[in-house]
Backbone bond lengths (Angstrom), bond angles and torsions (degrees), N, CA, C in turn:
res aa  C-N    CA-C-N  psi(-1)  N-CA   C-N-CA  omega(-1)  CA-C   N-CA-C  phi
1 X - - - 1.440 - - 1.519 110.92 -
2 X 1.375 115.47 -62.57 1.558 109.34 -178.52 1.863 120.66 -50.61
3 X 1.789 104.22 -42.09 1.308 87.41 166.65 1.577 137.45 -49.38
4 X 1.277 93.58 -41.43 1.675 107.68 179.30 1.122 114.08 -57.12
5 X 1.958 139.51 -14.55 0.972 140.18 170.63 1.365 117.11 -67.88
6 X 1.878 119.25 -12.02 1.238 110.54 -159.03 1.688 94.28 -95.56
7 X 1.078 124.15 -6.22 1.355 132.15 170.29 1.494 126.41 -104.13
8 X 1.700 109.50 25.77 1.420 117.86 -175.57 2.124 96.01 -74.86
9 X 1.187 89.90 -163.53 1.375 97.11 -161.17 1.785 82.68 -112.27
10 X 1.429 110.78 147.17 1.460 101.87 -167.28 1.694 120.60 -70.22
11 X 1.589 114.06 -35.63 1.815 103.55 151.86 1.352 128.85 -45.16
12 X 0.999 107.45 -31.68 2.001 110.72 -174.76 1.809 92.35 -103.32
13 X 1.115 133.02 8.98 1.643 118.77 174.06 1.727 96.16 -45.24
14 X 1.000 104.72 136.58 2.167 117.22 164.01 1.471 98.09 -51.15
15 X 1.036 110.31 152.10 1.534 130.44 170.32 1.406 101.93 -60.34
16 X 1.240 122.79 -58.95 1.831 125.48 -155.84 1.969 84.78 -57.00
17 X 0.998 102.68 -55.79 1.658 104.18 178.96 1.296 108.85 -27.16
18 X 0.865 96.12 -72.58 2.230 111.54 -154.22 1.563 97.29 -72.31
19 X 1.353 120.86 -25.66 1.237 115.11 -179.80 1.873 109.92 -85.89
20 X 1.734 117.12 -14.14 1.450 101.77 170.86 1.068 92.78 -117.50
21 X 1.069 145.25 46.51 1.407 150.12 129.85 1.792 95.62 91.41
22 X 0.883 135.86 51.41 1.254 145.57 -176.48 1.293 107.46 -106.54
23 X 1.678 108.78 117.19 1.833 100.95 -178.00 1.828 103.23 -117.12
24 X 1.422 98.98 159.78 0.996 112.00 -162.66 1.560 120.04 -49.12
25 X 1.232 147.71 -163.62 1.389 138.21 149.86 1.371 107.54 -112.47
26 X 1.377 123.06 129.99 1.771 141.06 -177.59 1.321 95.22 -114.18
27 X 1.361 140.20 19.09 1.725 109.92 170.84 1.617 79.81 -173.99
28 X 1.281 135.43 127.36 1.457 167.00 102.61 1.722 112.16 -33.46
29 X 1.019 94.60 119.91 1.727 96.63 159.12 1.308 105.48 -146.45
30 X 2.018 123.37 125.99 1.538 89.52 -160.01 1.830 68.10 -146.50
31 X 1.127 117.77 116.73 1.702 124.21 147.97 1.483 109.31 -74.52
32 X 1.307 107.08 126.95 1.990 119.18 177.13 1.471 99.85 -78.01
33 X 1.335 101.58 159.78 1.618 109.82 172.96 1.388 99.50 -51.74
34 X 1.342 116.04 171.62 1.592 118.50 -166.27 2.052 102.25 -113.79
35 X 1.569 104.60 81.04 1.325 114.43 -138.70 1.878 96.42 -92.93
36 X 1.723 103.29 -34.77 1.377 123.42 162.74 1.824 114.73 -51.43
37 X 1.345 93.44 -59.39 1.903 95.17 175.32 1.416 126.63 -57.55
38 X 1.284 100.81 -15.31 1.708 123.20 -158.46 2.093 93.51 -93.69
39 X 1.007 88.79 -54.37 1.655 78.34 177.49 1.300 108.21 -84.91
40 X 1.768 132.04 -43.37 1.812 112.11 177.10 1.292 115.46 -48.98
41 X 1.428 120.13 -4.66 1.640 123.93 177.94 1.947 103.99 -72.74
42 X 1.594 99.48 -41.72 1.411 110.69 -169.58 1.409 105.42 98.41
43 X 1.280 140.96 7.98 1.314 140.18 135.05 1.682 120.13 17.46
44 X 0.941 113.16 117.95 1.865 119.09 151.81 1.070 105.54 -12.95
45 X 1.252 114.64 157.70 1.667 122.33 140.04 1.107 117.19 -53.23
46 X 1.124 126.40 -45.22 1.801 127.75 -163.88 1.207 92.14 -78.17
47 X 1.272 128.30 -59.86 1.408 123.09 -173.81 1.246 132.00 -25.48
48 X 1.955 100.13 -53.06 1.454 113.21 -175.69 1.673 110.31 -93.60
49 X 1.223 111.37 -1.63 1.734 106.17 178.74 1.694 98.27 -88.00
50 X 1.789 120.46 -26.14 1.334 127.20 164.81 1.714 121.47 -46.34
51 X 1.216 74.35 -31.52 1.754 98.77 -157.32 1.641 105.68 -86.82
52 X 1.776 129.45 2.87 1.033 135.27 -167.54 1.456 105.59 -103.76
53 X 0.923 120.85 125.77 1.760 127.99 -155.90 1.789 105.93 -96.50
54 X 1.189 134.81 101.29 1.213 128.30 -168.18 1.679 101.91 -82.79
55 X 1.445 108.74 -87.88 1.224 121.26 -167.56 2.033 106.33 -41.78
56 X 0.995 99.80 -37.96 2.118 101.03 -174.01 1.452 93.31 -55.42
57 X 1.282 126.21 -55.11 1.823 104.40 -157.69 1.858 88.19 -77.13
58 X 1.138 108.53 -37.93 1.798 91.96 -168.90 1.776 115.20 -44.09
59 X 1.784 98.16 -54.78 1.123 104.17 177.01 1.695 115.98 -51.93
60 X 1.144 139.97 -30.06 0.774 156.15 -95.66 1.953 80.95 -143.30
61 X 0.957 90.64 -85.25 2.176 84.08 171.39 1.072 111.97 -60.43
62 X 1.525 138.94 -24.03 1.622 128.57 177.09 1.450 93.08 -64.76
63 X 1.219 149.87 -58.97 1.609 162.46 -165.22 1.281 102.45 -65.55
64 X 1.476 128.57 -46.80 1.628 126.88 178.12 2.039 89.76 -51.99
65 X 1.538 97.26 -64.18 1.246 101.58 -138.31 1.462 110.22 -60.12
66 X 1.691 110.47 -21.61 1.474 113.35 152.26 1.584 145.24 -101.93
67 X 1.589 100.34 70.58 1.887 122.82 -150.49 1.302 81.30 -98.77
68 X 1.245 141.85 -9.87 1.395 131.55 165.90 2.299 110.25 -55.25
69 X 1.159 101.49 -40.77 1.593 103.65 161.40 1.420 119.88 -151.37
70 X 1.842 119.34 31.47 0.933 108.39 167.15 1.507 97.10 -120.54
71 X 1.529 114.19 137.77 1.829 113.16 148.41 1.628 133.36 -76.16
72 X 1.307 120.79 120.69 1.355 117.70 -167.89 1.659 118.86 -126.89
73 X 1.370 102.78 92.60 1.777 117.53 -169.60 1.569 103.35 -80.56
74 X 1.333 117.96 127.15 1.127 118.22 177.90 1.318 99.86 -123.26
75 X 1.328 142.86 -55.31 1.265 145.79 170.74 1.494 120.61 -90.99
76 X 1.541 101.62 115.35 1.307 124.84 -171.07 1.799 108.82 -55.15
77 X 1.483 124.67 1.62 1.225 131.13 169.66 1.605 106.86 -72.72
78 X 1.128 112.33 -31.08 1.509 130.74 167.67 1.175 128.35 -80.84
79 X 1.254 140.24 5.53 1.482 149.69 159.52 1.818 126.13 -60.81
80 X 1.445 102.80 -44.84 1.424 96.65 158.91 1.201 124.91 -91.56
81 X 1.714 117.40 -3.14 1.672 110.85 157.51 1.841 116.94 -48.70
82 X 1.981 83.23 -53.00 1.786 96.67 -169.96 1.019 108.36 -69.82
83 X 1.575 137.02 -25.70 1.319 128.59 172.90 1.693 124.26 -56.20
84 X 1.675 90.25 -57.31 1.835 90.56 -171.14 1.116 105.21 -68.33
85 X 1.563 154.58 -12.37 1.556 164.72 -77.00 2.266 76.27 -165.42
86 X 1.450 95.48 -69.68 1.463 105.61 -179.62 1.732 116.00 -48.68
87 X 1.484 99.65 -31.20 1.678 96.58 -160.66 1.352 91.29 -94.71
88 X 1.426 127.55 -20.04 1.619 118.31 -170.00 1.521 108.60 -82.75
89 X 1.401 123.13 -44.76 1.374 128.59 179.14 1.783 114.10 -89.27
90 X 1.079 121.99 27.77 1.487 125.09 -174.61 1.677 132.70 49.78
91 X 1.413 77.32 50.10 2.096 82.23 -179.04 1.421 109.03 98.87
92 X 1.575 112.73 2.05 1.285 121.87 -177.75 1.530 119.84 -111.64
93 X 1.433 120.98 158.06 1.421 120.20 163.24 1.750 116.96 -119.60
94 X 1.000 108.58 175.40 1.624 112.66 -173.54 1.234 105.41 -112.88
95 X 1.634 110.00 148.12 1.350 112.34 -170.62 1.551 116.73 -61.12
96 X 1.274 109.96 -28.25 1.775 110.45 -179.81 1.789 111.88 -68.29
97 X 1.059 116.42 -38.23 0.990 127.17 163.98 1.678 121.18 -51.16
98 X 1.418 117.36 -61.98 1.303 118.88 149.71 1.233 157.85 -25.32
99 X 1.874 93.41 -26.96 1.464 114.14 -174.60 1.216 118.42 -107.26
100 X 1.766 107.20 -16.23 1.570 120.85 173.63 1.317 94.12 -89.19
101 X 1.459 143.92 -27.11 1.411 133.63 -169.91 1.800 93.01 -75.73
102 X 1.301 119.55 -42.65 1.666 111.34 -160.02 1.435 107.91 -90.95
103 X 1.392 112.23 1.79 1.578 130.72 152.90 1.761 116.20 -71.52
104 X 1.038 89.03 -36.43 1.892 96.84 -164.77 1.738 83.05 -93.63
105 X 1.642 140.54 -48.43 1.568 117.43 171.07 1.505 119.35 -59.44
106 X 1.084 115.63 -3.63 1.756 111.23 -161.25 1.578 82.55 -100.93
107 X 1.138 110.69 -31.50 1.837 104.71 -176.28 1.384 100.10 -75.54
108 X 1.417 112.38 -67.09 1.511 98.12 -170.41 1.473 123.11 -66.92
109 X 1.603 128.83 5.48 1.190 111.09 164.41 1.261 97.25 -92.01
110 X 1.370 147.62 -38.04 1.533 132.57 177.80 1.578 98.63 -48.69
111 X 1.257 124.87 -55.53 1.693 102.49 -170.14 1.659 114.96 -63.85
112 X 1.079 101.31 -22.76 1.859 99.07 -178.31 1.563 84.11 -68.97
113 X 1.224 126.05 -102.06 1.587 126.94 171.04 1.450 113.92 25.99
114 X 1.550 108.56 -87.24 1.811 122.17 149.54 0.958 114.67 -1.69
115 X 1.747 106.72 -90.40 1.607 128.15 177.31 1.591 97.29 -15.82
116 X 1.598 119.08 -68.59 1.392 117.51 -129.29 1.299 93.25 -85.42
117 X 1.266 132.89 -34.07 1.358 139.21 -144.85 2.263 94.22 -99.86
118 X 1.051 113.27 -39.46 0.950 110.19 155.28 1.561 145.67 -48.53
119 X 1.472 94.12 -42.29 1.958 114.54 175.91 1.707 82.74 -67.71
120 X 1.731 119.85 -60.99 1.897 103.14 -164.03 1.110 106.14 -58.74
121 X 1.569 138.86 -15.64 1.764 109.28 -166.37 1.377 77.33 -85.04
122 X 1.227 137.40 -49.36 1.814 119.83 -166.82 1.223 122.99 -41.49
123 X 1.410 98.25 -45.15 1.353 110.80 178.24 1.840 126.52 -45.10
124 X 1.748 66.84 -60.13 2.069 78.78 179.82 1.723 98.64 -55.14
125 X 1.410 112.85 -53.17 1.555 110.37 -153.94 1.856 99.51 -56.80
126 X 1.327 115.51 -60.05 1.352 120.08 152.47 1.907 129.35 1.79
127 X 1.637 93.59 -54.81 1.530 119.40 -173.44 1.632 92.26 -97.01
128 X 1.495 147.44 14.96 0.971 136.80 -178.48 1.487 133.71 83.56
129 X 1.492 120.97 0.73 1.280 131.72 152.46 1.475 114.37 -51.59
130 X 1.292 104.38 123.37 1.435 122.91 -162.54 1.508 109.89 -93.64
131 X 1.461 125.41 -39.61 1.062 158.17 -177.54 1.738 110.52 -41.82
132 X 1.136 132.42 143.42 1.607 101.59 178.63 1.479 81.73 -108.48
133 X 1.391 132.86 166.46 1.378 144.91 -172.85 1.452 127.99 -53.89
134 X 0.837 155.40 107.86 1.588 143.03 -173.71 1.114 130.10 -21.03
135 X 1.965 88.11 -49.24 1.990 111.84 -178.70 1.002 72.36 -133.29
136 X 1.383 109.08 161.71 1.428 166.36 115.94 1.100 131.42 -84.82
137 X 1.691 122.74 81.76 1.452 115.09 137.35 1.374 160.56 0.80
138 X 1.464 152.48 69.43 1.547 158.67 -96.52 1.393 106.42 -161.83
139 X 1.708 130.55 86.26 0.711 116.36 -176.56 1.702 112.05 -138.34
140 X 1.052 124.04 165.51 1.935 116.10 174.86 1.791 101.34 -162.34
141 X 1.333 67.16 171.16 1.558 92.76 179.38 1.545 130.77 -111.48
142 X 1.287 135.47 133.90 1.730 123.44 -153.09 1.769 89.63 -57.90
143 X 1.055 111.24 154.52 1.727 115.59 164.48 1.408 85.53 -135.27
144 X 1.164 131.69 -53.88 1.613 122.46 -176.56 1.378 133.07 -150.35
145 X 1.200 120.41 143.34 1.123 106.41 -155.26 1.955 96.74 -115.29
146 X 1.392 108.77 124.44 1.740 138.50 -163.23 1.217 101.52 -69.05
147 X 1.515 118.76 149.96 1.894 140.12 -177.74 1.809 90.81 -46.74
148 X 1.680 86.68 -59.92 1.973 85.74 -160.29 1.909 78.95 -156.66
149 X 1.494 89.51 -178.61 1.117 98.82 -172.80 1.655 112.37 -97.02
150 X 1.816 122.10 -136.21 1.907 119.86 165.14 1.700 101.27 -38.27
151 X 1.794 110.60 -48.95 1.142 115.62 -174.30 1.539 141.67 -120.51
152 X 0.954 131.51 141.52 1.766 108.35 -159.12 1.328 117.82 -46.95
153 X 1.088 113.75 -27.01 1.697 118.94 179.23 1.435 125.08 -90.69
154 X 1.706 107.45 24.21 1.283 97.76 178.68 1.635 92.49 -133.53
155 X 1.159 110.63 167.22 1.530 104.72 173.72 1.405 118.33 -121.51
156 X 1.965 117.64 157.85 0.927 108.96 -152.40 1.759 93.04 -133.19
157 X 1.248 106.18 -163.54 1.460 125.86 -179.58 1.806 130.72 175.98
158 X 1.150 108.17 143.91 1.561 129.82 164.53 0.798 138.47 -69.72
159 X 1.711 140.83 63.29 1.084 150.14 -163.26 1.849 115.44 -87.87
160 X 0.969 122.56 131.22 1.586 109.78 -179.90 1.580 97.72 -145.20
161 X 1.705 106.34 139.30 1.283 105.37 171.46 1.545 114.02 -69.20
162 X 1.276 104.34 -134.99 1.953 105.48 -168.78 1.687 95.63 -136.41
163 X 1.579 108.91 -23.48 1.799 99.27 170.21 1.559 122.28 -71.88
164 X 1.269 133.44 -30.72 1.142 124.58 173.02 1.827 108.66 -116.79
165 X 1.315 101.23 151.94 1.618 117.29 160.82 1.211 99.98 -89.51
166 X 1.725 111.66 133.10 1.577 114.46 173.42 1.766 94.84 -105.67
167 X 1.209 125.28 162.70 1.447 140.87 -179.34 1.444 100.68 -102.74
168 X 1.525 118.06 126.92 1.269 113.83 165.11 1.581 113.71 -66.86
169 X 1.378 106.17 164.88 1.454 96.49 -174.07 1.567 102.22 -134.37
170 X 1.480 123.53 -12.29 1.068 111.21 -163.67 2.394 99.21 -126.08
171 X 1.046 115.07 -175.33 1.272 95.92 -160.71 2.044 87.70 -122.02
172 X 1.068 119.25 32.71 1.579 118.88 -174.29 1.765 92.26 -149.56
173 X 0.944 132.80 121.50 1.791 121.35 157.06 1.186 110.39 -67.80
174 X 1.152 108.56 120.34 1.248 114.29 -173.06 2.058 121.95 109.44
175 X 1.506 109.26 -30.79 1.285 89.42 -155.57 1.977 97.68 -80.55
176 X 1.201 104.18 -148.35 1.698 101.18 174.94 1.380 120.75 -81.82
177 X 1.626 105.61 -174.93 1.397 126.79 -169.38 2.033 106.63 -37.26
């Protein structure tokens, strides 16, 4: 609860706030433990349950969920967006901007999420759990983005997780089988 105060909206800041002079937070930037690298290494168990980042995705959706005046960089591909974005409007960002950044954290904490919850069903199945998982987790990352989509007027894309390499198969992105 108290963290979540540091991302109130500045009329509703808590009293204890405004009275020790505590100002809100307008820009998040939060890299997760590196929980994906930690198991493609082949890591321990201990290693990679070490390696599971609690507080980063929490913080991390409290800040999505307030993109109305907070900025929230999760992928460092996005740093000179938020920068020049910062230098053009004076220390500021724009709400459109805001809403694709707390789009792109809400994704990448579901894929960390994924990540983790994925390595335990292996795990268990690994350790002899017979069971296949309840859920399953489904997540990727753009690799490319397609001519058009079924139809020319729709658009498409290349998403791939990080556990398997897929083989291209065709010599055009995009054309047929």
């Amino acid at each position: 609860m108290g963290a979540s105060w540091l991302f109130a909206t500045r009329p509703t800041m808590p009293r204890r706030m405004r009275a020790n002079g505590i100002e809100g937070i307008d820009l998040l930037v939060s890299n997760l433990y590196p929980f994906e690298a930690t198991i493609e290494k082949h890591a321990s168990f201990d290693e990679a349950i070490e390696n599971i980042d609690i507080g980063g995705p929490a913080m991390t959706r409290a800040a999505a969920k307030n993109h109305d005046w907070v900025t929230v960089v999760v992928d460092p591909d996005d740093y000179s967006t938020v920068l020049a974005e910062l230098d053009a409007n004076k220390g500021a960002t724009t709400l459109p901007l805001r809403r694709k950044l707390a789009q792109i954290a809400y994704a990448r904490t579901a894929a960390y999420d994924a990540a983790v919850s994925n390595w335990l069903a292996d795990e268990l199945a690994r350790n002899g759990e017979a069971q296949p998982p309840r859920w399953r987790a489904i997540a990727g990352r753009l690799r490319q983005p397609l001519r058009y989509g079924e139809n020319p007027h729709q658009s498409a894309a290349f998403y791939a997780g990080g556990e398997k390499t897929l083989r291209r198969c065709d010599r055009r992105a995009g054309s047929g089988p």
